[in-house]
C-alpha positions as CSV (number, residue, x, y, z in Angstrom):
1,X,0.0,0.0,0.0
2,X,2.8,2.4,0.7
3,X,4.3,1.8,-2.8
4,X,0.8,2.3,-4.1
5,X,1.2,6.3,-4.8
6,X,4.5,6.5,-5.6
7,X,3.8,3.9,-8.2
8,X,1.2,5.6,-9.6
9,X,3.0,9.0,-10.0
10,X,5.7,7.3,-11.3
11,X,3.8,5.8,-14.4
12,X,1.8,9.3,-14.7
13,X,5.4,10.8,-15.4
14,X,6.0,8.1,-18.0
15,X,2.7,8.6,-19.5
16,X,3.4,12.5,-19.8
17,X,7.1,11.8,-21.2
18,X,5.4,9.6,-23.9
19,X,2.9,11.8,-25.0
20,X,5.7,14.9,-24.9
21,X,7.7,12.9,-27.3
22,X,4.7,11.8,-29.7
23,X,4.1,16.0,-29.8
24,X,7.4,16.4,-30.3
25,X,7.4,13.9,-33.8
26,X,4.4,15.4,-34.6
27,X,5.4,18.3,-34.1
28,X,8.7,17.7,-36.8
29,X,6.2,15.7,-39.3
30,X,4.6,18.9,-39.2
31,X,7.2,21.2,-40.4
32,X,8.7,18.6,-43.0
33,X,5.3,19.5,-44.5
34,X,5.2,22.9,-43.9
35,X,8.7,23.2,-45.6
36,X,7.9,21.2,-48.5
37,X,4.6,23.4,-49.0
38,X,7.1,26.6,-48.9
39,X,9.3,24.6,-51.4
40,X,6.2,24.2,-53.8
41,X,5.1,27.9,-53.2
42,X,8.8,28.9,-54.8
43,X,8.9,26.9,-57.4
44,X,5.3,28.1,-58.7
45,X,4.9,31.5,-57.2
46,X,1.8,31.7,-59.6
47,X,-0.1,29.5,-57.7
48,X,0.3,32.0,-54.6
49,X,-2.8,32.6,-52.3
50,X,-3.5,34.5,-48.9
51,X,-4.5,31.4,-47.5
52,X,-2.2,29.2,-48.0
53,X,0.2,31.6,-45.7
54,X,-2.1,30.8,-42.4
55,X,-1.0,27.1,-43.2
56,X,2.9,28.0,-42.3
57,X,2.3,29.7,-39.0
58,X,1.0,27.9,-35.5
59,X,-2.8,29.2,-34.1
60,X,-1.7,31.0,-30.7
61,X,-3.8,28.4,-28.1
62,X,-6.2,30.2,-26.4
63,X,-4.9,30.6,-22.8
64,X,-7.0,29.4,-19.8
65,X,-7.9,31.8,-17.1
66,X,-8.5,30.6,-13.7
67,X,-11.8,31.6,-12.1
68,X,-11.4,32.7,-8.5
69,X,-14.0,32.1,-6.0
């Protein structure tokens, strides 16, 4: 019982070190992409548009306030 909660925080922390790294190769998948995109936009700057620019750039995430009672 008294290695019970230590246990348990112990495989939280692996759990959140997992999912960190998963972001993490996400988040490099992602930018292979996004480079490749920018590649494609040089080599045929006629096919330009606006929109395309919002796909290069991270959405700020909107922050969380805390409510206080």
């Amino acid at each position: 019982m008294e290695f019970s909660y230590p246990l348990k925080i112990a495989k939280q922390l692996l759990n959140w070190e997992t999912l960190k790294t998963e972001a993490t190769q996400q988040a490099q998948v992602v930018w292979e992409k996004r480079l490749s995109f920018a590649d494609f936009k040089l080599k045929f700057p006629s096919l330009h548009d606006k929109i395309d620019e919002e796909l290069l750039v991270d959405k700020e995430r909107p922050v969380k306030q805390i409510e206080s009672a």
